[in-house]
TIMIBA-589510 format. One record per residue: x, y, z of N, C-alpha, C in turn; residue in one letter; residue number from 0; chain. Coordinates in nm, 4 decimals. Layout:
# residues N
[[X Y Z] [X Y Z] [X Y Z] 'A' NUM 'A']
...
END
This chain:
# residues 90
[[-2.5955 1.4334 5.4859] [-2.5508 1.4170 5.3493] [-2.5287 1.2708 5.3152] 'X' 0 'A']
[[-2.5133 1.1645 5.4287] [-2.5234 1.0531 5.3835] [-2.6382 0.9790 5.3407] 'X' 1 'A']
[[-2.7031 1.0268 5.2004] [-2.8290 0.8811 5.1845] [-2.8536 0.7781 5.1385] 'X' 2 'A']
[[-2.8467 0.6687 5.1412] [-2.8260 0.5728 5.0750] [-2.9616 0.5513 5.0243] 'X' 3 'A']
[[-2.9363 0.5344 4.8986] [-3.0427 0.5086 4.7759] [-3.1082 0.3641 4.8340] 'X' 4 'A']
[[-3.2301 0.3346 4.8189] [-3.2698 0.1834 4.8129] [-3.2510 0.0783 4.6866] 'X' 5 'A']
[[-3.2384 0.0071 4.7071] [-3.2801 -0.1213 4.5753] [-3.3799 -0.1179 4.4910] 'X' 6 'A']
[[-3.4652 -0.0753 4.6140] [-3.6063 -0.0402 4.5222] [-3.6110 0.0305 4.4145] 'X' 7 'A']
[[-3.5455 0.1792 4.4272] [-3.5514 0.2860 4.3807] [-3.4161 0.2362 4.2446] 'X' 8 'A']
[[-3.3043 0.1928 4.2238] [-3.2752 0.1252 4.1525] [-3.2781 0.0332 4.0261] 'X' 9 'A']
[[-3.4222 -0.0481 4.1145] [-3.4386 -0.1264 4.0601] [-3.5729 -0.0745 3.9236] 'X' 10 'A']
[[-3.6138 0.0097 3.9938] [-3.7056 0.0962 3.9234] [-3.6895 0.1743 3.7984] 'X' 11 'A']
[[-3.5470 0.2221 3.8451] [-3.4840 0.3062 3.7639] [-3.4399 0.2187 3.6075] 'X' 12 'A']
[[-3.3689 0.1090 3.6993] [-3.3206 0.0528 3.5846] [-3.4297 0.0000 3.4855] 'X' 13 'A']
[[-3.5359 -0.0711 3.5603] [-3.6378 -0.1290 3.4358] [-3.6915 -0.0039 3.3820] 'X' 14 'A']
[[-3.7411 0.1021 3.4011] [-3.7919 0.2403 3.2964] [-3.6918 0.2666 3.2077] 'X' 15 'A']
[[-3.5427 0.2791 3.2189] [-3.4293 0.3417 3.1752] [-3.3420 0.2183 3.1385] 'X' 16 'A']
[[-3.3764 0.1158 3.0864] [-3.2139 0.0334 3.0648] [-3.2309 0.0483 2.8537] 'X' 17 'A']
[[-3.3124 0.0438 2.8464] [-3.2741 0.0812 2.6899] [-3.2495 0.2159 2.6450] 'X' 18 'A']
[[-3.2605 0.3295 2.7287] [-3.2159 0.4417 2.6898] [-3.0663 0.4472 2.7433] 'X' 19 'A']
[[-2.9923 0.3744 2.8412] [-2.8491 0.3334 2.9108] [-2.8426 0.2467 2.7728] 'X' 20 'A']
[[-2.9007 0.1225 2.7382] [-2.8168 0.0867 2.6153] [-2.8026 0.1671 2.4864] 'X' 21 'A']
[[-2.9078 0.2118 2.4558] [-2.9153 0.3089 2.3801] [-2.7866 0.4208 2.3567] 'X' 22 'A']
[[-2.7468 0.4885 2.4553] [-2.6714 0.5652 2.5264] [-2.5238 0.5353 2.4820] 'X' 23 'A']
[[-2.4931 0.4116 2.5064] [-2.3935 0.2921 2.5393] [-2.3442 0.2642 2.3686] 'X' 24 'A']
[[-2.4617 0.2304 2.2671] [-2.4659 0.2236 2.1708] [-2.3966 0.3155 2.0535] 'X' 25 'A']
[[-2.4529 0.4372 2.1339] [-2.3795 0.5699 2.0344] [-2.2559 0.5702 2.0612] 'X' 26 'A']
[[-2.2322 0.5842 2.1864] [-2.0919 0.5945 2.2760] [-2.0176 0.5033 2.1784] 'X' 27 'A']
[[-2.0396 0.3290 2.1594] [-1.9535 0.2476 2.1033] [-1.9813 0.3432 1.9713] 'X' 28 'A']
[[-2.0846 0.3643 1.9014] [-2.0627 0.4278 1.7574] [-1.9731 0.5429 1.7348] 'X' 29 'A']
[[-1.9672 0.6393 1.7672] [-1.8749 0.7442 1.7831] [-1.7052 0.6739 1.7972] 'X' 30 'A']
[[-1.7038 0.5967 1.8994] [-1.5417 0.5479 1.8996] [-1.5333 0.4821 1.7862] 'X' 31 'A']
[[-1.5648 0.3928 1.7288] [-1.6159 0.3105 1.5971] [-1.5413 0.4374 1.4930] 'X' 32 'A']
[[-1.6074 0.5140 1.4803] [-1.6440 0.6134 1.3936] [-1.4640 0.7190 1.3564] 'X' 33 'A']
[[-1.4451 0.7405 1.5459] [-1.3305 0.7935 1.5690] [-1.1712 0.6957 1.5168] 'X' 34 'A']
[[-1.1689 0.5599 1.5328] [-1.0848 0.4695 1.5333] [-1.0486 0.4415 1.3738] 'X' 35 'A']
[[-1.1793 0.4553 1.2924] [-1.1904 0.4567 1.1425] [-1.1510 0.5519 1.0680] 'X' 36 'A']
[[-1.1359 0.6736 1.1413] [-1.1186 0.8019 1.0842] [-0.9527 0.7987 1.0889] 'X' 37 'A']
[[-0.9049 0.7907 1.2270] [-0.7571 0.8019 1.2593] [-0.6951 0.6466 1.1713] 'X' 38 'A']
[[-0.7038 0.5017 1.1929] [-0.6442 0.4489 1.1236] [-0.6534 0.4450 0.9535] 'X' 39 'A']
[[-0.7144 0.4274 0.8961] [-0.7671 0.3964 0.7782] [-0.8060 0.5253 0.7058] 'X' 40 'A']
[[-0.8902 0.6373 0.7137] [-0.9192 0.7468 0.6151] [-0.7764 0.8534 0.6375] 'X' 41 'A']
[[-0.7197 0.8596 0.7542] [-0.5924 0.9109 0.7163] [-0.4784 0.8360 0.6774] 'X' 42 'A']
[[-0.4865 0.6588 0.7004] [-0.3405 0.6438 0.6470] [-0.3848 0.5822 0.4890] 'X' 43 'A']
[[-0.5263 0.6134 0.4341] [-0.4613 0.5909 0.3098] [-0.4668 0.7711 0.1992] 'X' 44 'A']
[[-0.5232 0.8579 0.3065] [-0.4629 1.0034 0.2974] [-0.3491 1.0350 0.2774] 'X' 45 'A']
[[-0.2335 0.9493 0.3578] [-0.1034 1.0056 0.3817] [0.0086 0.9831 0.2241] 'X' 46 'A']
[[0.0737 1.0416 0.2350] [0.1881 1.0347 0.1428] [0.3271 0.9785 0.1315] 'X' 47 'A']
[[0.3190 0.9079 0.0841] [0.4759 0.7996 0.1353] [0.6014 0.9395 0.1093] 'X' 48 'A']
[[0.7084 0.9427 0.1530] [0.8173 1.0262 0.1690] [0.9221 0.9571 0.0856] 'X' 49 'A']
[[0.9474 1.0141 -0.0012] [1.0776 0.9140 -0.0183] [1.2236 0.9268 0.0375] 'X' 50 'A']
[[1.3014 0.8177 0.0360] [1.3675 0.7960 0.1479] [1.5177 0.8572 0.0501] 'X' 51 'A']
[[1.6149 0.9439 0.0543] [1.7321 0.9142 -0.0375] [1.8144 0.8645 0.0437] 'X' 52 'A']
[[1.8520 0.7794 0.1133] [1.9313 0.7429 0.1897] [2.0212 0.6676 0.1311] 'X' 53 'A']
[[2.1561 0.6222 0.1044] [2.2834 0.5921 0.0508] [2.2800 0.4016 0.0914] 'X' 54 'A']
[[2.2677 0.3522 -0.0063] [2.2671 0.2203 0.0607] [2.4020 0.1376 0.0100] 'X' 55 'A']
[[2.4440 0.0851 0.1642] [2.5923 -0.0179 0.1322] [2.5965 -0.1217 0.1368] 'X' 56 'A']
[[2.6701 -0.1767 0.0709] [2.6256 -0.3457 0.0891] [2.7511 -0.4022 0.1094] 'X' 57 'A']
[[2.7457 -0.4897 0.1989] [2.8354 -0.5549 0.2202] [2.9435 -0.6441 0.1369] 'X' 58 'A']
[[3.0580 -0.6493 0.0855] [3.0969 -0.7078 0.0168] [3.1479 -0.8827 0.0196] 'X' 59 'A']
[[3.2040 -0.8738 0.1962] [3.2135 -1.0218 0.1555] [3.0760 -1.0904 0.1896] 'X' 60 'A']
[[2.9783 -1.0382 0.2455] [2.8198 -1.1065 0.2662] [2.7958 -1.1184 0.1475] 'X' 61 'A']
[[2.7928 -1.0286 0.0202] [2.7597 -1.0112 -0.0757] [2.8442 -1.1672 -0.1528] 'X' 62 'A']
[[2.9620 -1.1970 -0.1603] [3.0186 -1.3128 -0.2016] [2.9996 -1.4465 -0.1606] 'X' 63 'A']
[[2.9543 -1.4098 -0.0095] [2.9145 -1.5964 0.0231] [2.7332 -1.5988 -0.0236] 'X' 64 'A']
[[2.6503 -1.5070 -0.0425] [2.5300 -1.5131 -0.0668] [2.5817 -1.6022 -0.2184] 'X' 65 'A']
[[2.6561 -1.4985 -0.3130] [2.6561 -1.5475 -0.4425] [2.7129 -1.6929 -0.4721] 'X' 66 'A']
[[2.8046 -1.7123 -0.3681] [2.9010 -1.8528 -0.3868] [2.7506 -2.0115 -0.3502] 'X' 67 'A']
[[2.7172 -1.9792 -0.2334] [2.6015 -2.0254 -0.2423] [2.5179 -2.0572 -0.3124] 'X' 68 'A']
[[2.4529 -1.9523 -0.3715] [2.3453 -1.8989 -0.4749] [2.3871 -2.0470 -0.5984] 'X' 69 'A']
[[2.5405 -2.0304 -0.6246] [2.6240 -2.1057 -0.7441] [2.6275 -2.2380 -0.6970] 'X' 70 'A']
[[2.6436 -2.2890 -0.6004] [2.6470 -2.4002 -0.5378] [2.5269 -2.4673 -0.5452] 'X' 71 'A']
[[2.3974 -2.4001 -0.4956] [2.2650 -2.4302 -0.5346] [2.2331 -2.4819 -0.6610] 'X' 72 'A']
[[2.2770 -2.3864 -0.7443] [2.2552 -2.3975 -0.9173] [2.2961 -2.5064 -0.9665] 'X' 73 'A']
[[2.4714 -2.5494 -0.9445] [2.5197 -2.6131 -0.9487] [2.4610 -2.7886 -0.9037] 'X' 74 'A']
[[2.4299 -2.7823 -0.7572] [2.3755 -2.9201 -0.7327] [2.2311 -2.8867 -0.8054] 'X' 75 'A']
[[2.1467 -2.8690 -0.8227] [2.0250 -2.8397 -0.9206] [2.0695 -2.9073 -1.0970] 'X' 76 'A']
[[2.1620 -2.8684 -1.1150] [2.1988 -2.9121 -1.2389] [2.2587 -3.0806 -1.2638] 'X' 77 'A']
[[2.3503 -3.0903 -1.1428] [2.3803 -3.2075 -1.1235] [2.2451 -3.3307 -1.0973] 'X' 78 'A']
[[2.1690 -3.2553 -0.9949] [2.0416 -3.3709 -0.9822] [1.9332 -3.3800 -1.1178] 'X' 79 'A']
[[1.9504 -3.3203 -1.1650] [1.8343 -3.2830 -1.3319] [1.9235 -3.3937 -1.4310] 'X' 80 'A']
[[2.0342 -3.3654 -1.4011] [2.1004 -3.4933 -1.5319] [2.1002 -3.6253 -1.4519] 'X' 81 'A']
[[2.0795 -3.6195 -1.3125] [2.1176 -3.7677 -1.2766] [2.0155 -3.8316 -1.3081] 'X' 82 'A']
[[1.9893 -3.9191 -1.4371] [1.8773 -4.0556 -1.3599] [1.8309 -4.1548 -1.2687] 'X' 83 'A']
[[1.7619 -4.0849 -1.2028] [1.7181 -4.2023 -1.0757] [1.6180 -4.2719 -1.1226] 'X' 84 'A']
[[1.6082 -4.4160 -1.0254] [1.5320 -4.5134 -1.0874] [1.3474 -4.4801 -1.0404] 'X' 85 'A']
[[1.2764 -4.5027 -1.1144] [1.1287 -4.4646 -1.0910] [1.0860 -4.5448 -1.0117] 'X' 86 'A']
[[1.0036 -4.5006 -0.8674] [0.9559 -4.5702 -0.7890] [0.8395 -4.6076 -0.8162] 'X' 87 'A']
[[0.7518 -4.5713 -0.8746] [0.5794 -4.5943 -0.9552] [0.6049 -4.6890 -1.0651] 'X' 88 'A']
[[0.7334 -4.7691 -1.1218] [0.7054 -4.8876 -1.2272] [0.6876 -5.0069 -1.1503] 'X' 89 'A']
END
Protein backbone atom coordinates (compact mmCIF):
# COMPACT_ATOMS: atom_id res chain seq x y z
CA UNK A 1 0.00 0.00 0.00
CA UNK A 2 2.93 2.20 0.10
CA UNK A 3 3.40 3.89 -3.53
CA UNK A 4 5.02 6.68 -4.06
CA UNK A 5 3.91 8.62 -7.07
CA UNK A 6 6.93 9.85 -9.36
CA UNK A 7 7.73 13.49 -10.39
CA UNK A 8 7.25 12.44 -13.59
CA UNK A 9 3.80 11.47 -13.26
CA UNK A 10 3.15 14.89 -11.44
CA UNK A 11 4.70 16.73 -13.46
CA UNK A 12 2.53 15.51 -16.25
CA UNK A 13 -0.39 15.88 -14.47
CA UNK A 14 0.14 19.25 -13.64
CA UNK A 15 1.02 20.61 -17.24
CA UNK A 16 -2.44 18.77 -18.86
CA UNK A 17 -4.51 19.96 -15.70
CA UNK A 18 -3.20 23.34 -14.22
CA UNK A 19 -5.87 25.52 -15.89
CA UNK A 20 -8.67 23.33 -15.07
CA UNK A 21 -6.98 23.48 -10.99
CA UNK A 22 -7.05 27.27 -11.76
CA UNK A 23 -10.09 27.21 -13.24
CA UNK A 24 -11.44 25.18 -10.30
CA UNK A 25 -9.70 27.63 -7.82
CA UNK A 26 -11.44 30.48 -9.67
CA UNK A 27 -15.05 29.43 -9.01
CA UNK A 28 -14.11 28.35 -5.53
CA UNK A 29 -12.79 32.21 -4.99
CA UNK A 30 -16.21 33.18 -6.94
CA UNK A 31 -18.70 31.45 -4.84
CA UNK A 32 -16.96 32.83 -1.47
CA UNK A 33 -17.00 36.31 -3.26
CA UNK A 34 -20.54 35.70 -3.92
CA UNK A 35 -21.24 34.14 -0.28
CA UNK A 36 -19.38 37.18 1.71
CA UNK A 37 -21.62 39.74 -0.48
CA UNK A 38 -24.71 38.10 0.27
CA UNK A 39 -24.11 37.85 4.24
CA UNK A 40 -22.48 41.42 4.65
CA UNK A 41 -24.11 43.87 2.40
CA UNK A 42 -27.58 42.32 0.71
CA UNK A 43 -28.65 41.43 4.24
CA UNK A 44 -27.44 44.36 6.23
CA UNK A 45 -29.02 46.75 4.03
CA UNK A 46 -32.21 44.15 4.28
CA UNK A 47 -32.21 44.53 7.95
CA UNK A 48 -34.38 46.83 10.02
CA UNK A 49 -33.08 49.20 12.56
CA UNK A 50 -35.07 48.43 16.07
CA UNK A 51 -35.80 51.20 17.90
CA UNK A 52 -34.26 51.59 21.07
CA UNK A 53 -36.87 53.13 24.06
CA UNK A 54 -34.41 53.19 26.52
CA UNK A 55 -34.68 56.12 29.33
CA UNK A 56 -31.78 58.43 28.94
CA UNK A 57 -30.00 60.37 32.07
CA UNK A 58 -27.85 62.90 32.02
CA UNK A 59 -25.73 63.91 34.25
CA UNK A 60 -26.26 67.07 36.01
CA UNK A 61 -23.17 68.45 37.31
CA UNK A 62 -21.25 67.14 33.84
CA UNK A 63 -24.07 68.77 32.31
CA UNK A 64 -22.97 72.34 34.17
CA UNK A 65 -19.25 72.31 33.65
CA UNK A 66 -19.89 71.35 29.79
CA UNK A 67 -22.22 74.57 29.82
CA UNK A 68 -19.91 76.84 32.10
CA UNK A 69 -17.25 76.12 29.56
CA UNK A 70 -19.32 76.24 26.52
CA UNK A 71 -19.88 80.26 28.20
CA UNK A 72 -16.37 80.78 28.83
CA UNK A 73 -15.57 79.90 25.18
CA UNK A 74 -18.25 82.37 23.96
CA UNK A 75 -17.21 84.72 26.22
CA UNK A 76 -13.30 84.80 25.28
CA UNK A 77 -14.60 84.64 21.44
CA UNK A 78 -16.34 87.84 22.07
CA UNK A 79 -13.64 89.45 23.93
CA UNK A 80 -11.01 88.58 21.02
CA UNK A 81 -13.61 89.91 18.06
CA UNK A 82 -13.68 93.43 19.83
CA UNK A 83 -10.00 93.46 20.57
CA UNK A 84 -8.01 95.26 17.82
CA UNK A 85 -4.86 93.77 17.06
CA UNK A 86 -2.31 95.37 15.03
CA UNK A 87 -2.12 93.97 11.22
CA UNK A 88 0.86 92.05 10.41
CA UNK A 89 0.53 92.35 6.31
CA UNK A 90 0.82 96.53 6.47
Amino acid sequence: MNKKISLEKVNYFLKNYYRWILGIIFVLLFCLNILIYYQYVYLTMKAEPEPTLEKITIDQEGLKKILDNLDKRQENLERVEKTNYSDPFR
